[in-house]
N, C-alpha and C positions, 0 to 999 in steps of 0.2 A: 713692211710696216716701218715708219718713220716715227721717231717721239718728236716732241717738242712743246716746252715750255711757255703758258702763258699767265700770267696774273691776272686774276678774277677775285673779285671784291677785297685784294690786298692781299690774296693769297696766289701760290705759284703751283698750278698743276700742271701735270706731263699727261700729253694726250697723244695716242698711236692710234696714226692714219694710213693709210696706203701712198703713197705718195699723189696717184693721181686726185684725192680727194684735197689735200694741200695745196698742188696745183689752182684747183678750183679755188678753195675758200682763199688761196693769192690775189689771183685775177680777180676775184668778186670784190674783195675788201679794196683792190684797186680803181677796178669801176665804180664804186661806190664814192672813192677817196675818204676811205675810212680807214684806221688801222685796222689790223688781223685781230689783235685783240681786243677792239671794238666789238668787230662782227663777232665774236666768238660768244662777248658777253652778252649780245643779242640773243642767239642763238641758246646762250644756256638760260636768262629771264624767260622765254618761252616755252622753253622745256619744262623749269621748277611748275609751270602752270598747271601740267598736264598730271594725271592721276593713274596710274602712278607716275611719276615722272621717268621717262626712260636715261640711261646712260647718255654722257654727255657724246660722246663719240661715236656713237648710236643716232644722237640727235643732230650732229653735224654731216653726217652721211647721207641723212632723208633731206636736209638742209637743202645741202649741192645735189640731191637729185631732183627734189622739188623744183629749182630753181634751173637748172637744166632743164627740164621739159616745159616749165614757164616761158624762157627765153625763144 
C-alpha cells in the first residue's frame, strides 16, 4: 500500500492504494492530459452520487478496473 496526498474541494486527504492501482490512475490522468488530481476529483463527484456513497478508495479501485476492461 502507498499513501498519497491530494486536494479535493481545498481540502488535502491521504489515500492508500496498491501501487499498481497508482500506476493506472498515472497513466489514465496522463492519457487523458488531465492532472491526478483532476481525475481523482472526478472520480470522488461520481461516487458522492451513489447511495450509499462508497469509500473513496474503494471508488478508485472499481474506477481503474472499470476502465481497464473498457479499454
Amino acid at each position: 500500500m502507498r499513501k498519497r496526498s491530494v486536494t479535493l474541494k481545498g481540502h488535502r486527504t491521504s489515500i492508500a492504494l496498491e501501487a499498481e492501482f497508482w500506476a493506472a490512475l498515472d497513466d489514465f490522468s496522463e492519457t487523458d492530459g488531465r492532472s491526478l488530481a483532476s481525475l481523482i476529483d472526478r472520480v470522488d463527484r461520481d461516487r458522492l452520487k451513489q447511495n450509499p456513497p462508497p469509500g473513496l478508495a474503494s471508488a478508485l479501485r472499481v474506477y481503474v478496473l472499470r476502465r481497464v476492461t473498457r479499454d
